[in-house]
TIDOKE-959784 format. One record per residue (C-alpha): residue number from 1; y, z, x. Coordinates in steps of 0.1 Angstrom, whole numbers, plus 5000, padded with zeros to 4 digits. Each point is the difference from the previous one (the first is absolute). Last residue first. Example, Ala and Ser with C-alpha at 12.3 -4.5 7.8 and 13.67 -1.06 7.14 Angstrom:
<rs>
   nr  north    up  east
    2   4989  5071  5137
    1   4966  5007  4986
</rs>
This chain:
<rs>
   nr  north    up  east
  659   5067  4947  5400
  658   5019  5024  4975
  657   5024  4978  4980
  656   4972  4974  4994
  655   4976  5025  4986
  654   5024  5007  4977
  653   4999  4966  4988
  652   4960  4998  4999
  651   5000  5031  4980
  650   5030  4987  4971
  649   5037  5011  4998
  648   5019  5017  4977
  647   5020  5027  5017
  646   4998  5030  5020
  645   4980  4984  5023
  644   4969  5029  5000
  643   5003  5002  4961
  642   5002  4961  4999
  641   4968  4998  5020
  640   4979  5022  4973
  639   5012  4981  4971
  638   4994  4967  5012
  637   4965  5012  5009
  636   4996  5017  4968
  635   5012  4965  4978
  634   5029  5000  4988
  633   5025  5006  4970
  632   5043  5010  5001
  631   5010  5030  4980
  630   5033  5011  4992
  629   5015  5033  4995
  628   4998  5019  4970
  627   4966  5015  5002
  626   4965  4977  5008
  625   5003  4982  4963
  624   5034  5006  4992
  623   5006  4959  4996
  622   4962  4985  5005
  621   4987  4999  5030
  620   4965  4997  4995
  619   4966  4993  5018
  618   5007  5032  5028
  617   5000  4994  5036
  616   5034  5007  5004
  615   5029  4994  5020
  614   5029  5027  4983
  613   5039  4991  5002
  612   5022  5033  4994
  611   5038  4991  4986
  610   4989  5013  4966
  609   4990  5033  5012
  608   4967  5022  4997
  607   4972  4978  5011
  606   4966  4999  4993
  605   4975  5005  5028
  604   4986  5038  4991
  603   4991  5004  4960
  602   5001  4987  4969
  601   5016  4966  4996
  600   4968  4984  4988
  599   4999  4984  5031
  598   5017  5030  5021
  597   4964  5017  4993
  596   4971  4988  4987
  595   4979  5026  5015
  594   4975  5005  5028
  593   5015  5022  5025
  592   5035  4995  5019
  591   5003  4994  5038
  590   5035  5002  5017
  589   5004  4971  5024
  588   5013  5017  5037
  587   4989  4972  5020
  586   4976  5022  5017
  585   4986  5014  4967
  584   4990  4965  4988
  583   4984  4992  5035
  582   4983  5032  4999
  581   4993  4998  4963
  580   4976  4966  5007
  579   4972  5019  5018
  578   4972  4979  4982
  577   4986  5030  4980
  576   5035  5010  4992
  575   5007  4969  4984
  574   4969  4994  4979
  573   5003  5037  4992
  572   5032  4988  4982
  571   4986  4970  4989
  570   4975  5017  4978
  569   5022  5026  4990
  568   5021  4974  4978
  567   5030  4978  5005
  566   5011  5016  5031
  565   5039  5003  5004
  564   5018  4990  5030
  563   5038  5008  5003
  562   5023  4987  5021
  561   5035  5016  5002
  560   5027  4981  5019
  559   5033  5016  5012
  558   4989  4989  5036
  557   4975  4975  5005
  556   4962  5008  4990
  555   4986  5010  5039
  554   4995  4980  5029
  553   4978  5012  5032
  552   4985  4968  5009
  551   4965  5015  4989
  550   5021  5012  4965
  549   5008  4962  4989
  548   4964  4990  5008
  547   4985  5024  4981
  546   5031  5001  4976
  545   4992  4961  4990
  544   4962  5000  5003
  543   5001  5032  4975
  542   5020  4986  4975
  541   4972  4969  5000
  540   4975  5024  5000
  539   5010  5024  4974
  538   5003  4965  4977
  537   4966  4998  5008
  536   4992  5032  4983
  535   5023  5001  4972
  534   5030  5013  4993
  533   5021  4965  4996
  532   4992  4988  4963
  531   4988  5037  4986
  530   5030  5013  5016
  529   5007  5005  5038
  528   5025  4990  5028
  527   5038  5011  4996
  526   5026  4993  5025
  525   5034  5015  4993
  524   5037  4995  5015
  523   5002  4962  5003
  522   5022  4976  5018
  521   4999  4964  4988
  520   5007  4976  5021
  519   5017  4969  4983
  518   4982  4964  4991
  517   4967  5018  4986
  516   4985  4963  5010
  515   4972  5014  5025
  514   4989  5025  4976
  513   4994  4970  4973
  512   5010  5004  4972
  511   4988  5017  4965
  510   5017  5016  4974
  509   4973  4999  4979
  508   4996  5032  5003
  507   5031  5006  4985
  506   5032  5024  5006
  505   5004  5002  5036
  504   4993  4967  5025
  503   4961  4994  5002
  502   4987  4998  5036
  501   4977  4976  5012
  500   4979  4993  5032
  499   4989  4965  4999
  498   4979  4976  4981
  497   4991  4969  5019
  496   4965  5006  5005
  495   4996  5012  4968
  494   5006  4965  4983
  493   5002  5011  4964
  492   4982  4978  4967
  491   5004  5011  4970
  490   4981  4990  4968
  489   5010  5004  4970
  488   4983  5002  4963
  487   4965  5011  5014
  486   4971  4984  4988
  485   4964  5006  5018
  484   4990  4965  5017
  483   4977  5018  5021
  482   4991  5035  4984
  481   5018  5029  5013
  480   4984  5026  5018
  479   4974  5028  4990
  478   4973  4982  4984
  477   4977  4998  5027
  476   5000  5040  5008
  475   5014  5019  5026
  474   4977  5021  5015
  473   5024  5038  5008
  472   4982  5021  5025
  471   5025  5030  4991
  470   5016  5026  5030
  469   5032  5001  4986
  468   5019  4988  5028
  467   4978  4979  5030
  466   4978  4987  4969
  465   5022  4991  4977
  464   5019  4987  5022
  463   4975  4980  5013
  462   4990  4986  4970
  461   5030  4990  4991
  460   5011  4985  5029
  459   4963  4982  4996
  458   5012  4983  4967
  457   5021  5013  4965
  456   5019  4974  4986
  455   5035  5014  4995
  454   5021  5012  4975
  453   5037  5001  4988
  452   5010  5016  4967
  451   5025  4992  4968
  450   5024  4983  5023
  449   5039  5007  5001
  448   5000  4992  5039
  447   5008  5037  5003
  446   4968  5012  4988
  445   4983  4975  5017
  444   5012  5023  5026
  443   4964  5023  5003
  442   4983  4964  5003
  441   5016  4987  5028
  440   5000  5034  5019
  439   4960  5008  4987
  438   4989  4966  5023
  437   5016  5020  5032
  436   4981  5031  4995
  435   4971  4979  4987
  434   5006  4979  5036
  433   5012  4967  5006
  432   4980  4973  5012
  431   4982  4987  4970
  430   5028  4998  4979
  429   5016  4978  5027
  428   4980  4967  4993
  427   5009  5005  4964
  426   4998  5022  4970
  425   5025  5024  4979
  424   4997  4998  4963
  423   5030  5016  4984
  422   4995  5002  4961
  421   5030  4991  4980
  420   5022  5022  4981
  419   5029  4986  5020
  418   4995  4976  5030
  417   5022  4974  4991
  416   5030  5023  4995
  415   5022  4981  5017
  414   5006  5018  5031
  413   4959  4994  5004
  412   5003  4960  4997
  411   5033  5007  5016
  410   4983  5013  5035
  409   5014  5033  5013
  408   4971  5024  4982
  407   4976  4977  5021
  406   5012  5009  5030
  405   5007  5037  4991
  404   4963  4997  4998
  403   4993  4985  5032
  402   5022  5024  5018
  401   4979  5031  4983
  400   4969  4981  5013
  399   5014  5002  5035
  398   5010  4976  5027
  397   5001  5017  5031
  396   4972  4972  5012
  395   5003  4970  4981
  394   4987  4999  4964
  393   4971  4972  4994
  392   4991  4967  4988
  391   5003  4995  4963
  390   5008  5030  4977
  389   4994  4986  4961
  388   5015  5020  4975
  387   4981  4992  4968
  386   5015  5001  4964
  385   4983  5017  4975
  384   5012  5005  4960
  383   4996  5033  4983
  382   4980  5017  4970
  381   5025  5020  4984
  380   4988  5035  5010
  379   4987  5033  4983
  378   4979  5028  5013
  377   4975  5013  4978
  376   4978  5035  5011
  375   5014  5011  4965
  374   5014  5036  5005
  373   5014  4994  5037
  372   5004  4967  4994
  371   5029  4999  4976
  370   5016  5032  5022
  369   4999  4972  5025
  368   5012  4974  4982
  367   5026  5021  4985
  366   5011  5012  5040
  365   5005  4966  5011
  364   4974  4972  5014
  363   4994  4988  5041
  362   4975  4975  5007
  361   4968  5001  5023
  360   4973  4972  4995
  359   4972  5006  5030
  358   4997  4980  5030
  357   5007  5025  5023
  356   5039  4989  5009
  355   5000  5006  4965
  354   5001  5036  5007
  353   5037  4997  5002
  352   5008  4985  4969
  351   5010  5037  4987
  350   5034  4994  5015
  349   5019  5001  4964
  348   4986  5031  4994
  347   4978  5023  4973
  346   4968  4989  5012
  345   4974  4975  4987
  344   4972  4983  5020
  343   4971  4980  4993
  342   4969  4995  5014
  341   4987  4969  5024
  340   5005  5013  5032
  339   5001  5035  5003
  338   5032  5024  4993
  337   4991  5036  5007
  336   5014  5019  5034
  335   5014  4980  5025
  334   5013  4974  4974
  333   5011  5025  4978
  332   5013  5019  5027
  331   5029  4978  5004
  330   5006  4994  4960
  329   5005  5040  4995
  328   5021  5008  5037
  327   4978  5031  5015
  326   4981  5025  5003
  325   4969  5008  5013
  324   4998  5042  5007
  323   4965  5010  5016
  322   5011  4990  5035
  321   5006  5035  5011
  320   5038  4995  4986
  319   5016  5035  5017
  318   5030  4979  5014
  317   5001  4973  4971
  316   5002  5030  4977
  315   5034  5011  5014
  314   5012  4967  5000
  313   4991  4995  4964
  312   4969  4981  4986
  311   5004  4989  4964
  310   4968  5000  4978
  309   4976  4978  4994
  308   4983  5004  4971
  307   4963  4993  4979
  306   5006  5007  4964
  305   4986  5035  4983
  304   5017  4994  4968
  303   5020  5031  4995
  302   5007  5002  5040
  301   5013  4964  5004
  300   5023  5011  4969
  299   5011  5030  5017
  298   5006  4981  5032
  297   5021  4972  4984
  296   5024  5022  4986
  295   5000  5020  5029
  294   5013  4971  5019
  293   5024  4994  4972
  292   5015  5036  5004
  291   5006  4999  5035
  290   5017  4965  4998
  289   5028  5019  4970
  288   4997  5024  5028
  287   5013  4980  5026
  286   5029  4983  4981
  285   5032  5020  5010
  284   5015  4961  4997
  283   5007  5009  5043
  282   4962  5010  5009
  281   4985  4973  4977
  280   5026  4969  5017
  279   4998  5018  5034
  278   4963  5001  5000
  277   4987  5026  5023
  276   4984  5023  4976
  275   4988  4971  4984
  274   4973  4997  5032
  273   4967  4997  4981
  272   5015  4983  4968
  271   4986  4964  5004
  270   4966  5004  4998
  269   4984  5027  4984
  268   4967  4981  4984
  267   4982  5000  4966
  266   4965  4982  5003
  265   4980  4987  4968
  264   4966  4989  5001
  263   4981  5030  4994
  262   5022  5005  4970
  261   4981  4977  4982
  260   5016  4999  4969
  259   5027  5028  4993
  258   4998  5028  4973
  257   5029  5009  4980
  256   4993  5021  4972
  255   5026  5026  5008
  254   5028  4980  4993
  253   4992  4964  4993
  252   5036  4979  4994
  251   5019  5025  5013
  250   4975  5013  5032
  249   4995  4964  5012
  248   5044  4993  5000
  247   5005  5030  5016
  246   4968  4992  5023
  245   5013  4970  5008
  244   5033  5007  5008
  243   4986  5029  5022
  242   4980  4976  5016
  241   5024  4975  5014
  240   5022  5011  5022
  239   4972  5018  5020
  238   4977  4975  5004
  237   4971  4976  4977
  236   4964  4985  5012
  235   4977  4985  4976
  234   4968  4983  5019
  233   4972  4977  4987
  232   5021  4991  4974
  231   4992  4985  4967
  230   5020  4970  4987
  229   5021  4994  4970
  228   5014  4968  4991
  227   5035  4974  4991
  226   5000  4967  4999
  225   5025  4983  5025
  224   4976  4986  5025
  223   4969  4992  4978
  222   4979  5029  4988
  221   4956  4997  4997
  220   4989  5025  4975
  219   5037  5002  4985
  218   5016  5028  4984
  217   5008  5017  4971
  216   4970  5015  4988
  215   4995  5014  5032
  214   4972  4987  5025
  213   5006  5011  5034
  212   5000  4980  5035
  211   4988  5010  5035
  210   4978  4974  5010
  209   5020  4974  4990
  208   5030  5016  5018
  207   4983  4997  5029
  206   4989  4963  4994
  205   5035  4993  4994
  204   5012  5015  5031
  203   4976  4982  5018
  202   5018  4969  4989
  201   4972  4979  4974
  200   4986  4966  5001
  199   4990  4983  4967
  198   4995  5014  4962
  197   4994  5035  4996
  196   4975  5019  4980
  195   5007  5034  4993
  194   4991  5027  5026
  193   4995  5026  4980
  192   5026  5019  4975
  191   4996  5035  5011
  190   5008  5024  4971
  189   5029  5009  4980
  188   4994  5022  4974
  187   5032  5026  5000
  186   5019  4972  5006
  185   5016  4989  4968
  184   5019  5026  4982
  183   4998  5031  5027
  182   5015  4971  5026
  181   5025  4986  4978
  180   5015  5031  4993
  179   5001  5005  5040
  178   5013  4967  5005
  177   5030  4994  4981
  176   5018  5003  4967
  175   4970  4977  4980
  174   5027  4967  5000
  173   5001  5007  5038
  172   4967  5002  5006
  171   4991  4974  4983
  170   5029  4972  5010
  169   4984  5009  5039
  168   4965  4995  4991
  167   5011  4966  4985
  166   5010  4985  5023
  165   5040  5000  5006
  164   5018  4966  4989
  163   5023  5013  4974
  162   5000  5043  5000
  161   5029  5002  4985
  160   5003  4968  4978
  159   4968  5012  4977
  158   5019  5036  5004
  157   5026  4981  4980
  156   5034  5003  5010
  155   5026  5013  4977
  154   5033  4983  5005
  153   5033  5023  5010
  152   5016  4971  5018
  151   4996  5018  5038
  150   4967  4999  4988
  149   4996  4958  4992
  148   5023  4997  5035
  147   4975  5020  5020
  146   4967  4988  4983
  145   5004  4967  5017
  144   4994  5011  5031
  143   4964  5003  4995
  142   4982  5018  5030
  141   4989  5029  4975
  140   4992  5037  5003
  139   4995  5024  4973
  138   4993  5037  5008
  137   4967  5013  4983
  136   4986  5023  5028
  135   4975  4975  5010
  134   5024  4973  4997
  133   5022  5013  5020
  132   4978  5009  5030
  131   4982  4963  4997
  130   5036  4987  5006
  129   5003  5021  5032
  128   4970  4993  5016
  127   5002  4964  4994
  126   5033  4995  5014
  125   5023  4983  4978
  124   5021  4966  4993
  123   5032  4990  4983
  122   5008  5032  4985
  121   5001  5017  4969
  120   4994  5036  4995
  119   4995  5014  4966
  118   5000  5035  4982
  117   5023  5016  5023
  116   5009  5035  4987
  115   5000  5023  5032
  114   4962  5007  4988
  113   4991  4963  5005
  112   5021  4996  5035
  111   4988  5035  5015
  110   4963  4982  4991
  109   5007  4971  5009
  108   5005  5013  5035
  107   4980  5029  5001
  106   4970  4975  4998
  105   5004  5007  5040
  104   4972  4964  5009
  103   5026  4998  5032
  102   5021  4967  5006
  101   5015  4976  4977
  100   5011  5007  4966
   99   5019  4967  4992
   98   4987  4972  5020
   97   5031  4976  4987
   96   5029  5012  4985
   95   5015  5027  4975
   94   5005  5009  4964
   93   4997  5039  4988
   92   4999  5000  4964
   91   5004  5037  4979
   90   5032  5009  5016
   89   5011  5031  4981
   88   5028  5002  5025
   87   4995  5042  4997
   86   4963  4990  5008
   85   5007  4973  5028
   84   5020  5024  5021
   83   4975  5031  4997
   82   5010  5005  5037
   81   5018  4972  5019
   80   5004  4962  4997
   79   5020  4985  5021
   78   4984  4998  5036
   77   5023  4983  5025
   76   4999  4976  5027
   75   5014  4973  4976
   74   4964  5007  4981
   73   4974  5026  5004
   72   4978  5017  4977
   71   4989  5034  5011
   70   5007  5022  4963
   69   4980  4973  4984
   68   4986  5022  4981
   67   5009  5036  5001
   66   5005  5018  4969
   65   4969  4989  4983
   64   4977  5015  5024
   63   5007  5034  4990
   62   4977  4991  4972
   61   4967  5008  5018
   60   4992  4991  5042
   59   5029  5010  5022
   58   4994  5003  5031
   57   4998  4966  5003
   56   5038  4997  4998
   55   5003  5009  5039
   54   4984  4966  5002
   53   5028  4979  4980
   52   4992  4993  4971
   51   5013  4962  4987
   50   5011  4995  5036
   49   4965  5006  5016
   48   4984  4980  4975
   47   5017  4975  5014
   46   5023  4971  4983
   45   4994  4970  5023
   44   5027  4979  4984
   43   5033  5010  4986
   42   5014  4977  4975
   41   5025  4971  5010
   40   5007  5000  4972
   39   5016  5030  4979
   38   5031  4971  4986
   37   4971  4976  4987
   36   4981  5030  4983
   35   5033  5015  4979
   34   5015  5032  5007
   33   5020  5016  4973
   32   5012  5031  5011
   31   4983  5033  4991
   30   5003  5021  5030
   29   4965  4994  5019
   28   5000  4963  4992
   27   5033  5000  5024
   26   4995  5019  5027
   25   4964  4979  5004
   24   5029  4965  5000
   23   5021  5022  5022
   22   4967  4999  5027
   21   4998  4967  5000
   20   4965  4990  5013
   19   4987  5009  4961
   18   4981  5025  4986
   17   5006  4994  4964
   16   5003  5027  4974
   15   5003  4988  4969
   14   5021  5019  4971
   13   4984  4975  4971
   12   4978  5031  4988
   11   4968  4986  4985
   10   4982  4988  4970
    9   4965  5003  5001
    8   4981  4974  4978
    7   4967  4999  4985
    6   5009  5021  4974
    5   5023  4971  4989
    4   4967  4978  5000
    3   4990  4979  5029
    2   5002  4960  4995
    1   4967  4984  4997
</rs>
């Protein structure tokens, strides 16, 4: 039945699209008539890191709306600047496939909906990103056709606005969003059982199962593509992201808010610890706008009594008695919390870590957080699986980090093929890398555009368990996948035949080869840490590289900084406990505590020039992402031996040059 005239939202027919040519942007900002077919080809790959840029984050109310897409690049430019899109009164912003990719930052629709965008149209989005608008009532679509009916002046029904979403999606937005859906319909959720299934099940499925709420909106038993609420064995949420929640907590429910279950949420200081030396903060005079959201986020720890982990400075470090753990959120999750079989929410696109575990993990934005603060309901649309199968094994020097760059390079992945879906990782070689090693490929699922990676938890798990945390964990019978369990894709990978990889600046899944970089490329910083590269065993494989680099009396190469930052205290003490900082120190690497760091573009390890090339261990190098400069991926060891050549150049190669 057609929608009523109420039912329609008419909208500006000043567009904005995002396109590869940057006087086509130029144009849609100043009022010229642009029409689809002369914007394409649109810009791909549009990054939450270009819609608000990090020093953005600061920002958290409706100073947002001046800023978005403030870092979007085309023709080597970036076009739109400061409150841009308001004095356009752009209202549509059209652009190209995997729109929204990278960080869970809900800033990003969020600057876009109170700039004056009411709809963004592209060909595809990332999961996080899309679930961000809809929760704050921004309109999204990946019908083309709307462009030309708008740029006509025709009213679009909502009916036609939110076309082929499920139906937990088209309710939240025809209700204004999330949290006034919440206080309407879940204040009486409760667990929905195990409901009977039909046939063989993914582990994920079963996890899911067991996890499940019943709303009046939702499914008992959802199919890919229907939407649900699940409870959470863990909430976790950071610094840029609690102060917008609270804002938005403390307007909706002022002093009556009360959370549920507080005991299992955990805020965390991660990625501000060394803003003081972030030239992008220092120089934008933003420090104490960081200041300020830290303290946000302490005072509202404080007022509900939430378990925290707070930042650890130098000067603490020196004094630490042991008694301070802190570190990266999703890292210490895993070293900390996450068990097989529960589930995991935290406010970051790298939450999928602690499904190296055998627990669900998935990153959600700041409404969905907020949402399940007060209601104990997190919301999903129930996702496909496809299984990554890892035959044979990785040679030696060949990392985890070069497997995943590996798979970002193939065109199933370049594609898109592997968005929203659930990475299953299994195989011969599962069972001979390590949880450290296991937590890489599921940490940078993130980046492959899936919903979450896991893997069946066996005796590695045990043991790590174990040997870390100190737990006897049994694994029970039903925690695996059944056989003949459905999974949309399957992928098979050779391991034995991947080798090291780099990715070239701009995109992960830039991915080549390090042997077929066909120029050398000279580089002036070396950065080993984050949550993907800071932990344990990744302090091994830097350390095998400077051990053996420092016993021949080499140091990093002239004009080259390295920098090795622990990914939590845990590995730190690791290191000192195994006598690792001699070799580190003898090289003349500068060690950084437990933060995020130069990943999040906050700290030591980012560069300050254009002209500056940065090797890092990082999962993204997206445009500004590590400072103005460009960064090239790898794995630690790759990392490590291109700080001692000078260049890019893998462990076994510099071992050549040194015989």
């Amino acid at each position: 039945m057609p929608s009523k005239p109420a039912d329609a939202l008419r909208f500006s027919p000043r567009i904005l699209f995002l396109s590869r040519a940057l006087e086509v942007t130029e144009a849609a900002l100043r009022g010229d008539p642009v029409s689809l077919a002369q914007a394409r080809p649109l810009r791909d790959d549009v990054s939450t890191d270009e819609i608000t840029p990090l020093a953005i984050l600061t920002h958290y109310d409706e100073k947002l709306g001046r800023y978005p897409h403030t870092g979007f690049e085309a023709g080597g430019r970036r076009p739109i600047g400061p409150g841009a899109i308001t004095a356009a009164g752009i209202e549509v912003v059209v652009a190209g496939k995997r729109y929204g990719k990278g960080s869970s930052r809900e800033h990003s629709p969020a600057a876009e909906k109170l700039a004056g965008v009411r709809l963004v149209i592209a060909e595809s989005f990332e999961r996080i990103y899309r679930q961000n608008a809809d929760n704050i009532g921004l309109f999204t679509s990946t019908d083309m056709g709307l462009v030309e009916r708008i740029a006509a002046g025709e009213p679009i029904a909502i009916d036609d606005l939110v076309a082929g979403r499920d139906a937990l999606a088209a309710a939240l937005l025809r209700n204004g969003g999330l949290l006034r859906f919440g206080q309407t319909f879940l204040k009486q959720a409760h667990p929905a059982g195990d409901a009977e299934h039909d046939g063989p099940r993914t582990l994920f499925e079963k996890i899911l199962a067991r996890h499940l709420l019943h709303t009046p909106l939702t499914l008992p038993a959802p199919s890919p593509g229907e939407g649900a609420f699940v409870r959470a064995d863990w909430r976790f949420i950071h610094e840029y992201y609690t102060g917008m929640a609270a804002h938005m907590l403390d307007a909706s429910f002022g002093e009556a808010l009360s959370l549920h279950e507080p005991d299992s949420i955990v805020v965390f200081e991660d990625h501000t610890s060394y803003v003081e030396e972030s030239p992008t903060h220092v120089r934008g005079g933003l420090v104490p706008n960081v200041q300020r959201m830290v303290e946000a986020q302490r005072a509202f720890a404080a007022r509900h009594g939430l378990r925290s982990h707070r930042t650890l400075t130098e000067d603490e470090a020196a004094r630490d008695d042991g008694s301070n753990v802190a570190g990266i959120s999703h890292a210490m999750m895993a070293e900390r919390y996450a068990l097989p079989g529960q589930v995991v929410v935290g406010t970051d696109s790298h939450t999928p870590h602690s499904g190296a575990l055998g627990c669900v993990a998935f990153g959600v934005g700041t409404t969905d957080m907020a949402n399940a603060f007060v209601t104990g309901a997190v919301r999903l649309t129930m996702p496909a699986s496809l299984q990554v199968v890892l035959d044979g094994r990785l040679a030696d020097g060949v990392t985890a980090k070069d497997l995943v760059l590996h798979l970002l390079a193939l065109p199933f992945f370049r594609d898109g093929g592997g968005l929203g879906k659930v990475f299953e990782f299994a195989g011969d070689a599962i069972a001979t890398l390590s949880t450290d090693e296991r937590a890489t490929l599921t940490n940078m699922t993130a980046e492959l555009g899936g919903f979450t990676g896991i893997v069946a938890p066996d005796a590695e798990t045990v043991r790590f368990l174990r040997e870390r945390r100190g737990i006897d964990f049994a694994i029970e019978p039903w925690m695996r996948s059944d056989e003949g369990a459905r999974h949309a894709h399957v992928v098979h990978v050779d391991c034995a035949a991947v080798p090291p990889m780099v990715a070239s600046p701009g995109d992960p899944g830039n991915g080549l080869a390090l042997a077929d970089v066909a120029h050398t490329v000279r580089i002036d910083i070396a950065y080993g840490g984050s949550c993907t590269a800071g932990k344990r065993e990744d302090f091994d494989h830097y350390h095998a590289v400077l051990r053996w680099a420092a016993d021949r009396g080499l140091r990093i190469a002239p004009g080259v900084q390295l920098y090795l930052q622990f990914g939590t205290t845990a590995v730190r003490d690791h290191c000192i406990a195994a006598g690792y900082l001699d070799a580190f120190e003898r090289v003349g690497a500068r060690i950084l505590q437990p933060s995020c760091g130069a990943c999040g573009n906050c700290g030591p390890g980012t560069s300050i020039a254009p002209q500056q090339v940065t090797v890092s261990a990082i999962n993204r190098n997206f445009p500004g992402r590590g400072g103005p400069g460009s960064v090239w991926l790898a794995s630690p060891p790759t990392v490590a031996a291109s700080a001692i050549a000078g260049e890019l150049l893998s462990f076994a190669e510099l071992q050549a040059r040194h015989r």
